[in-house]
TIGU-316963 format. One record per residue (C-alpha): x, y, z; residue in one letter. Coordinates in steps of 0.25 Angstrom, whole numbers, plus 5000, padded with zeros to 4 digits. Example, Ala and Ser with C-alpha at 12.3 -4.5 7.8 and 13.67 -1.06 7.14 Angstrom:
504949825031a 505549965029s 
***
This chain:
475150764983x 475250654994x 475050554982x 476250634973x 477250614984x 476950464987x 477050434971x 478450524970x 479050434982x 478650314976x 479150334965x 480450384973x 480350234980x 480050164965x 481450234960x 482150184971x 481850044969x 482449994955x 481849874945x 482649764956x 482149824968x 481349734975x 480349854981x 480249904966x 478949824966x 478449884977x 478850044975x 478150034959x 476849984966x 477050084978x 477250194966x 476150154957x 475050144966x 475350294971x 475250344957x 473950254954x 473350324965x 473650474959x 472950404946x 471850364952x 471750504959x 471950574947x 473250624951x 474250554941x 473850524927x 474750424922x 474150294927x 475050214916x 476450244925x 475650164937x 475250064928x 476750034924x 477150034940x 476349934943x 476649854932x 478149854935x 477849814948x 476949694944x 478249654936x 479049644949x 478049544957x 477949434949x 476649344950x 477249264963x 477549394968x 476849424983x 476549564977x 476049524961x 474649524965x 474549654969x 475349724960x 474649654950x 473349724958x 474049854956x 474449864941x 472949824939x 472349934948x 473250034939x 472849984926x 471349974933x 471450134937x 471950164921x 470850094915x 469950174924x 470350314922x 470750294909x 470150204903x 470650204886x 470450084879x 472050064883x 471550074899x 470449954895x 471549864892x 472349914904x 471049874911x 471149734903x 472649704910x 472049764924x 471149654923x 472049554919x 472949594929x 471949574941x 471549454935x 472749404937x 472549444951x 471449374955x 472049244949x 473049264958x 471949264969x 471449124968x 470149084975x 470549094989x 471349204990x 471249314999x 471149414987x 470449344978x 469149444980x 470049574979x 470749504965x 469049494961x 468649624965x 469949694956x 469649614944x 468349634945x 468449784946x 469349784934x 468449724925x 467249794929x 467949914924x 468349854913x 466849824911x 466449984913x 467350034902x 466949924892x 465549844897x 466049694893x 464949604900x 466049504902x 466849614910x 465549634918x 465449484923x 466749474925x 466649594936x 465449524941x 466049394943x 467249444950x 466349524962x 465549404962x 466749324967x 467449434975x 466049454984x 466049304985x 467449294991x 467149424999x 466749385015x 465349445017x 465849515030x 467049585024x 467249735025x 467049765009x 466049665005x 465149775000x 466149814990x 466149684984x 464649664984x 464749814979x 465649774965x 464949634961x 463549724962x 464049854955x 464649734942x 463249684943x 462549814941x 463649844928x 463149714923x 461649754924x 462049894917x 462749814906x 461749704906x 460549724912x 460449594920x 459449624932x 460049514941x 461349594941x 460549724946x 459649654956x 461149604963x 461749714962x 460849794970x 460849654981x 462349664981x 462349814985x 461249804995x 461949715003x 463349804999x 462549905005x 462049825017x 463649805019x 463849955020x 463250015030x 463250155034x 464550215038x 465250085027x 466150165021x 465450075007x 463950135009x 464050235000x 464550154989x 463550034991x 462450154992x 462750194977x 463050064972x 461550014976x 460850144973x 461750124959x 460949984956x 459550054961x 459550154951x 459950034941x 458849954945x 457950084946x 458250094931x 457849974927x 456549934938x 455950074940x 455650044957x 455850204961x 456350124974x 457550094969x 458150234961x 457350304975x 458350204985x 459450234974x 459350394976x 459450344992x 460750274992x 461450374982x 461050474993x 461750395004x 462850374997x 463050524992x 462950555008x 464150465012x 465050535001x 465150665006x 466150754995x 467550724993x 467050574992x 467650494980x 466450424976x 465350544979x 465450574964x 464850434960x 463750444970x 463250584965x 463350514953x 462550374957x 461550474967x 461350584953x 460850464944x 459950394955x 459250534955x 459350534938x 458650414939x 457650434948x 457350584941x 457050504925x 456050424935x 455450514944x 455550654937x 455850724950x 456850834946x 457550854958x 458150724956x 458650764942x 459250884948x 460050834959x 460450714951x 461150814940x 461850904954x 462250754958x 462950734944x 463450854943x 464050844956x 464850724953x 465350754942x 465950864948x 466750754957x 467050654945x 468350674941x 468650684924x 469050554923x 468050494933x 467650364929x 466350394932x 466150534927x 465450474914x 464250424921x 464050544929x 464150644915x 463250564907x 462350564921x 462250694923x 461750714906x 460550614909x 460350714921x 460350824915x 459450774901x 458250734910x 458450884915x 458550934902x 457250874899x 456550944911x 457051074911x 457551084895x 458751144900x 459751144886x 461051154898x 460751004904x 460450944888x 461951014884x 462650974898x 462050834897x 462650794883x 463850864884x 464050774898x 463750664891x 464850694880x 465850714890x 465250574898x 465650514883x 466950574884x 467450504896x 467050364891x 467850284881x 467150234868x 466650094874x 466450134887x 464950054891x 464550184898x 464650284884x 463150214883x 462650294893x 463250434889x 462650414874x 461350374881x 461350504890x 461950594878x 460750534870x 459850584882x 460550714881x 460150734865x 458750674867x 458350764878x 458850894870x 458250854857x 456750814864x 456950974870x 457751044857x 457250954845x 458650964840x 458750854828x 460450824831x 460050804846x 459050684841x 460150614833x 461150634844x 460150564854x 460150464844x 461650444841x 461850444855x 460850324858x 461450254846x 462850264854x 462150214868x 461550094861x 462850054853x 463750064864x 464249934864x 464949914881x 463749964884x 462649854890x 461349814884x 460549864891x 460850014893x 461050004875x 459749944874x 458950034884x 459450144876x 459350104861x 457750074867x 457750224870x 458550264858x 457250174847x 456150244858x 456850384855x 457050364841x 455650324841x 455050454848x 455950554841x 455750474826x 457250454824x 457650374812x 458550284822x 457250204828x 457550094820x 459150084824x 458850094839x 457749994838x 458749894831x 459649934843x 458849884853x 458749754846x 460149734845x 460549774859x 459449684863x 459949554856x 461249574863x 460749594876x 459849504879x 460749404871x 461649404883x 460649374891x 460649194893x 459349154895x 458049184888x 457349244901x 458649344902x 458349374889x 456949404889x 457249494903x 458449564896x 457549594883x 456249674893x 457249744902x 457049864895x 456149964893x 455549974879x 456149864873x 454749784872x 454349854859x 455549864854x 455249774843x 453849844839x 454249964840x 455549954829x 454849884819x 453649994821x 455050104820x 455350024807x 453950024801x 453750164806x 454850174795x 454350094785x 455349984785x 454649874787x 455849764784x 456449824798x 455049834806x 454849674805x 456449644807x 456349744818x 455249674826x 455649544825x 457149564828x 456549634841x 455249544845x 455949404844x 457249444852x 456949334863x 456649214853x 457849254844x 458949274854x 458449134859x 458249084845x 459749114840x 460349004848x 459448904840x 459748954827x 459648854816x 461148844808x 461048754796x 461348844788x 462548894795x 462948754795x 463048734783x 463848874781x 464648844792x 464448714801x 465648764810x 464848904813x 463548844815x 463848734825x 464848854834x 463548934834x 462548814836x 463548764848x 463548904855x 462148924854x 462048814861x 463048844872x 462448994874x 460948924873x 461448824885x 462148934894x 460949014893x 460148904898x 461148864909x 461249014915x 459849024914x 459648944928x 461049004934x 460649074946x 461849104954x 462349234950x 463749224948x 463649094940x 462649164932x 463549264929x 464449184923x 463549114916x 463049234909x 464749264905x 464649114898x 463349134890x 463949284885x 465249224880x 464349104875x 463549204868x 464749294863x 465249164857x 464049144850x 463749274843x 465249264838x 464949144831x 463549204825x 464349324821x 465249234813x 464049164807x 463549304801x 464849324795x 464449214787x 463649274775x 462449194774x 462249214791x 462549354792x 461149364798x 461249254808x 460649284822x 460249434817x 458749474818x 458149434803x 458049534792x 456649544786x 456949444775x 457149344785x 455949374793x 455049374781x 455349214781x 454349214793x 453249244783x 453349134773x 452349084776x 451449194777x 451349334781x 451949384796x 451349504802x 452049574813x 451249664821x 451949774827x 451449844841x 452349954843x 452050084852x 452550154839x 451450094829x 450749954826x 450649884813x 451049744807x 452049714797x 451749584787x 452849514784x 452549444771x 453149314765x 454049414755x 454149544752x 453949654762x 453249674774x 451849744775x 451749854785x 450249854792x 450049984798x 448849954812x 448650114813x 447350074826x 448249974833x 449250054844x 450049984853x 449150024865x 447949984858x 448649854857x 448849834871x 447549874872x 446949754864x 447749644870x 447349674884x 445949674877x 446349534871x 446749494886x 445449534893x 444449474880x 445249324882x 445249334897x 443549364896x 443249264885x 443849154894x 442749174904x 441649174891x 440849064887x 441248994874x 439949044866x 440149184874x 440649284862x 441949334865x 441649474859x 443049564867x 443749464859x 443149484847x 443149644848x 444749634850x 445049524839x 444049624829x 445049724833x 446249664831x 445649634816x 445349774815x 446449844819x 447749734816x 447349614808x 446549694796x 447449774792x 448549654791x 447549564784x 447249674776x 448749684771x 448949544769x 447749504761x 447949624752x 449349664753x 449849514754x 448549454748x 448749334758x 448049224755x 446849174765x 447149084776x 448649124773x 449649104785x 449949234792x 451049264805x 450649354815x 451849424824x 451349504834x 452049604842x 451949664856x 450549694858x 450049624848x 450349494852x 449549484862x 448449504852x 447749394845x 448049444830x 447549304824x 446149304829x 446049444823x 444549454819x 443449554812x 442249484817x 441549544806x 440349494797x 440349544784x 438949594775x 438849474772x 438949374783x 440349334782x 441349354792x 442649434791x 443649334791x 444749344803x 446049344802x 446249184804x 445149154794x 446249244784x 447449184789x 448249094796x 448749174807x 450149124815x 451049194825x 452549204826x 453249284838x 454249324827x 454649304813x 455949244817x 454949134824x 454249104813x 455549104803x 456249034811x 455048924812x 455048904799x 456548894798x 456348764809x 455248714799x 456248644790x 456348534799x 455448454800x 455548314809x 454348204811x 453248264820x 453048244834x 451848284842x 451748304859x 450448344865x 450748394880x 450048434890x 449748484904x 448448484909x 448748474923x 449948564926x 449948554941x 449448624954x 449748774951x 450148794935x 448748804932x 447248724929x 447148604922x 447048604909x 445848484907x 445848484892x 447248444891x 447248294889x 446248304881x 446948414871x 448148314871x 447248184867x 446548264857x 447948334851x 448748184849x 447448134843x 447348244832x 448948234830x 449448124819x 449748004823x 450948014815x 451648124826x 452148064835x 451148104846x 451548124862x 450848174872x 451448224887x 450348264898x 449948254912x 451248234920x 452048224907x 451848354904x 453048414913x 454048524909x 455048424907x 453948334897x 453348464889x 454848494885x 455448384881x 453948354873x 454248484867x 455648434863x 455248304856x 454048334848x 453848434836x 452348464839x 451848484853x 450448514859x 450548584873x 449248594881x 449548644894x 449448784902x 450248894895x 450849024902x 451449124897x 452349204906x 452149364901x 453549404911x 454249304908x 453849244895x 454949124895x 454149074907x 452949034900x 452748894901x 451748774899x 451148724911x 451848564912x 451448484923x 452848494932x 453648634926x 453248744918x 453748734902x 454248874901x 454648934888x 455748934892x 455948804894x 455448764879x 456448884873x 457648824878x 457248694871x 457548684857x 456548594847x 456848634832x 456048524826x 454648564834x 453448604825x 452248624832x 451748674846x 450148694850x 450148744863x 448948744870x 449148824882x 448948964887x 449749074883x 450449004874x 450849124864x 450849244873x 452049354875x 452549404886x 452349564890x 453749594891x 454449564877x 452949564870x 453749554857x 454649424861x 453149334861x 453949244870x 452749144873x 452749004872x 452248984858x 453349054854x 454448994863x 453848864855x 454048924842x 455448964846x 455748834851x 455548784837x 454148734837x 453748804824x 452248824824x 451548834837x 450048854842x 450048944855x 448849004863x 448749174867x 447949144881x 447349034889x 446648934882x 445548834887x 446148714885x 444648644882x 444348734872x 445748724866x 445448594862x 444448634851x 445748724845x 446748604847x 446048504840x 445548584827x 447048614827x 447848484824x 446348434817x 446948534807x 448448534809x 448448394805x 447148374796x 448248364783x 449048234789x 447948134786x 448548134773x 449848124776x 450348274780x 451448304790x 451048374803x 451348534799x 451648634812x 451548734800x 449948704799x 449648754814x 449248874810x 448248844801x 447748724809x 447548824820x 446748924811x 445748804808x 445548754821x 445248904827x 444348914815x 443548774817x 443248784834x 442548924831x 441348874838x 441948784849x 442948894854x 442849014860x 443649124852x 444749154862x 445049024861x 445149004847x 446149134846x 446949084857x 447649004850x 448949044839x 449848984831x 451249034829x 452448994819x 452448924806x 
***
């Protein structure tokens, strides 16, 4: 009533002051603000009439007016208020003219100026909301940026330097949401600790500092497991629940906050009073939330994931029904592209999961289904929350046998691509693709969905689209263009120019360590990258490019086997079998009924232990573990596949073969596959290498790809290097070394031009630029690979490491050949098994088309042997005037393995593979 009676005399005050009065100004400002304050307490309804107030006030102070900033401040505060309570598409652009309008502010608050950090803080907060009714990443940064400044103009000492360490943490954990960045979360929680610290008891802050960190531990909670973290977030809920006695005007939001720390902590620990206080917690604010709470959503779609996870204890049919009608009405509140409609769908789908697991109601199953369809669609929605559900939805899919399988794994792959896409580096990458849960056997598991359903065509272009994620995101930026040259040279050199410019920012932010430049690096490589998939999009309008950039369809795959059959092998939890890709026609499913994924597992730990024993053996000793596990893998994988392709292919004898393994099964080695078997009459069963040429490719693209590169051809250039002697620290000397290089330039014609870089020439720096300038290489040196962080692997130089990394960002299209003679040379990694990131690999990638590599530590005097019955047969032909032909390594390896039988052991004979053309 008070508020009534001060609106009626202003506008009593505002009728006595015509258009020329010179207070007219200043009784419209007077005026509006009472009646913005009854529309912000839900006493008046017509916000639009306060909008128009301060507007004709604005009008009245021109720009050099004493006055014009803060009317400006005020008409933006109105239009701010409409867009928050309202917010209709119409509001969002009201919202877009609040922001112009306090943009306008803050450039009228130069560096300097004494309100410079309030003009940040009310921009800021404008377009944070902005961002939480649409979920643009740009709107996001902006915010971040903003609060970065503001806390840096903001004196340590003053009074409410916890509110602005409070806003830039609270942008950072909507980022993390949005983009799953664990830098932004890690600051976040720093920036409310020392909030917190700001705060102490009896500040009349703490209570929202206590929520706002026991916010972020539940966040992080959910992503690291540590039970400290959701059992210290329960703690500061609790606090502040205490110093918000009823009647307060945030207690609704801590009930809320305090209800889902307890939600949380229930999934993991299963105690149920924790379920139950959590659903009287929710229930009690949303009792205080008014209709039109901005909040209210959160706390409806809460209370239905509450009430589900009671549902499933007590088979109660009340808290099933209550739980998706709330959800129903949580939808209702939210306009169609509101970010947060994902999480109502994905609690709705809970909702109809949960009742058709207890009821067995078919229409329930395909409204679960629907409703993850909708979550993993929803495009303002981040990545992450869209991909952790559409894994749910395949696994789901999976469980209850529901023809969608196949559409939620294609799902996954898609929201994937764009993710880690944003992502600038190459370790970012890889970090942003093993965030989640499940998402290692993506791959196997939808081409084992796809076989399951006898489509074969989709089972290879599935497992390839999802194994070699990492090479081809990298790979896209060196995309060969001739032909779109000649379509159009105008559209090819754009793309060619901003692959260049994205590949470059990458590198640059890569190092960036400050925080805030960071950040704006990170807004430069998106528009850089938003720039460049316009211009592919406008390369596939093209007829002939309508494919360019997407993941192959099968007749392009099957290039990969042109040469010879490729056979995939496929470890998934669901089944394990292998699919031969032959030069034409259709593929050959190869069903391995005795091979389960645990039994899998089981056998390259047995591999592990057998090459670790025979390194301590005598070379005479039989190495009969071995021999057990290779008899195996002939039994159980490789005869039924030889099976198929000497009577359903009838492959020649000695005829090139590809081997792709996945998951498991790359730790295996397939090529040494052996019966160890004597027939009646004395004659051994042959192996699988004395039928076959056996090579590797990490994919199919790899190997497409390889060939592609093949057509140009340039005179031959041969570098030995090697690093015998890496330095105190990066491991023992290797004594053959100097030796193996004297004995590799002898066996190499004369007519390469031969270079040799060792002993202190071998540096970092040295091995790179070697790498650079010659078209066949010979590396002997210590190898590692890194199994946590895969791009880290490196050859052992005598000054710096030669990480993978360091060889990717290179790029050499005329290479040829690489025998590397190091340890570990073609080993994955144990967190993306299926992206066989290794060195060889990153060789292959980076253009060198067939490369030798090594699966464990090799004896570098014993080596010798393999090494020089190698290039005595990869260049036996050029007495006579042949050319040197990377394309005969295979073979040439083959031979040599053969010939030094006698001289070495057998675990060093299979150590060694070859991989590409």
């Amino acid at each position: 009533s008070h508020l009534n009676h001060a609106v009626q005399h202003f506008q009593l005050v505002l009728d006595q002051c015509p258009v020329s009065h010179p207070d007219r100004a200043t009784a419209l400002t007077n005026l509006a603000w009472a009646r913005l304050e009854g529309f912000i307490r839900n006493d008046l309804e017509d916000i639009d009439a306060t909008v128009s107030l301060f507007r004709e006030a604005l009008a009245l102070r021109p720009q050099h007016h004493l006055d014009y900033p803060s009317s400006l401040y005020n008409l933006t505060e109105a239009l701010t208020w409409r867009h928050i309570k309202k917010s209709t598409t119409a509001d969002i652009h009201a919202s877009d003219e609040g922001i112009h309008l306090r943009r306008v502010v803050l450039e009228i608050c130069p560096l300097g100026h004494q309100l410079r950090h309030h003009a940040l803080y009310w921009l800021a907060d404008a377009v944070k909301a902005r961002f939480e009714q649409c979920g643009s990443i740009d709107d996001i940064d902006e915010t971040i940026q903003l609060h970065r400044e503001a806390v840096s103009l903001c004196p340590k000492g003053r009074a409410d330097y916890d509110t602005y360490l409070n806003n830039l943490a609270l942008s950072l954990v909507s980022r993390f949401h949005h983009q799953g960045k664990p830098n932004d979360l890690d600051e976040a929680i720093s920036l409310y600790k020392e909030a917190l610290r700001l705060c102490p008891v009896g500040h009349e802050s703490r209570d929202s500092s206590l929520g706002n960190l026991g916010g972020a531990l539940v966040t992080r909670f959910n992503i690291r497991g540590d039970i400290d973290d959701i059992t210290r977030a329960v703690s500061l809920h609790r606090e502040a629940l205490a110093l918000q006695p009823p009647g307060h005007p945030r207690r609704d939001t801590t009930l809320n906050n305090l209800a889902l720390a307890l939600d949380i902590r229930y999934d993991n620990l299963h105690v149920i009073e924790d379920l139950n206080e959590a659903i009287d917690w929710y229930r009690e604010s949303l009792r205080l939330q008014q209709l039109d709470h901005p909040g209210r959503h959160v706390t409806l779609h809460n209370l239905s994931s509450a009430l589900c996870s009671r549902f499933t204890q007590t088979q109660e049919n009340e808290d099933v029904d209550e739980a998706i009608t709330l959800c129903q009405e949580s939808l209702a509140l939210l306009s169609s592209l509101h970010p947060d409609r994902h999480f109502s769908y994905m609690r709705l789908q809970q909702a109809y999961l949960s009742r058709y697991k207890i009821l067995d109601d078919p229409a329930d199953l395909s409204l679960a289904i629907e409703n993850f369809r909708l979550a993993s669609r929803h495009p303002t929605q981040g990545f992450p929350e869209r991909i952790k559900e559409a894994i749910d939805w395949a696994s789901q899919a999976e469980v209850y046998q529901h023809e969608s399988a196949l559409e939620a794994y294609q799902m996954c792959f898609e929201l994937f691509d764009s993710h880690v896409m944003t992502r600038s580096s190459i370790i970012s990458r890889r970090e942003a693709a093993t965030t989640f849960s499940g998402a290692q056997s993506l791959s196997v598991d939808a081409a084992s969905c796809a076989i399951r359903r006898d489509n074969l065509l989709r089972a290879v272009e599935l497992v390839e689209q999802g194994r070699g994620q990492q090479w081809s995101l990298a790979s896209r930026l060196r995309t060969p263009v001739e032909d779109l040259e000649s379509a159009n040279p105008t559209l090819a050199h754009n793309y060619l120019e901003l692959s260049k410019l994205v590949s470059s920012t990458a590198q640059n932010s890569a190092t960036i360590t400050d925080r805030a430049a960071a950040d704006r690096a990170a807004t430069e490589y998106r528009r850089l990258t938003e720039q460049w998939a316009a211009v592919v999009a406008e390369i596939r309008g093209i007829r002939a490019f309508s494919r360019f950039l997407l993941p192959p369809l099968y007749g392009g795959l099957q290039a990969a086997a042109r040469q010879g059959p490729v056979i995939i092998l496929i470890a998934s939890q669901y089944s394990c079998s292998a699919i031969i890709v032959p030069p034409s026609g259709d593929p050959h499913h190869v069903p391995l009924p005795s091979v389960t994924l645990a039994e899998l597992t089981n056998l390259k730990d047995r591999f592990a232990r057998a090459i670790r024993h025979a390194r301590v053996m005598g070379p005479k000793v039989p190495r009969n573990d071995l021999i057990v596990l290779l008899r195996t893998v002939w039994d159980t994988i490789m005869l039924p596949i030889v099976n198929v392709l000497q009577h359903g292919l009838k492959l020649k004898f000695l005829s090139r073969i590809w081997l792709c393994p996945t998951a498991a099964f790359t730790s295996i080695p397939l090529h040494a596959a052996h019966p160890f078997k004597t027939n009646a009459d004395g004659s051994k069963e042959p192996c699988l290498e004395d039928l076959y040429i056996c090579s590797y490719t990490p994919t199919l693209s790899a190997l497409v790809r390889s060939r592609q590169m093949m057509k140009k051809r340039v005179t031959p250039s041969f570098v030995t290097i090697g690093q015998g002697k890496p330095g105190a620290g990066k491991g023992k000397d290797l004594l053959a070394v100097d030796s193996e290089l004297e004995l590799v330039h002898k066996l190499v014609p004369a007519t390469a031009n031969r270079t040799t870089i060792s002993g202190d020439a071998a540096t970092r720096a040295g091995a790179l630029e070697a790498l650079q300038q010659n078209t066949w290489v010979h590396l002997a040196c210590h190898g590692k690979q890194d199994r946590t962080q895969p791009y880290h692997s490196h050859f052992v130089m005598r000054d710096e490491h030669l990480t993978l990394l360091d060889i990717m960002e290179k790029d050499i299209p005329h290479a040829e050949f690489a025998f590397l003679s190091a340890c570990h040379t073609a080993v994955g990694d144990e967190e993306t098994p299926d992206e066989v990131i290794h060195l060889a690999a990153g060789l292959q990638f980076l253009g060198f088309k067939s490369v030798i590599g090594t699966l464990w530590e090799v004896d570098d005097s014993v080596a010798q042997h393999v090494v020089e019955a190698f290039y005595k047969n990869m260049f036996k032909d050029l007495e006579d005037g042949g050319v040197m032909d990377c394309t005969k390594a295979a073979w040439a390896l083959n031979r040599a393995t053969h010939s030094v039988k006698t001289k070495v052991p057998l675990e060093q004979r299979m150590v060694f593979v070859h991989i590409g053309v």
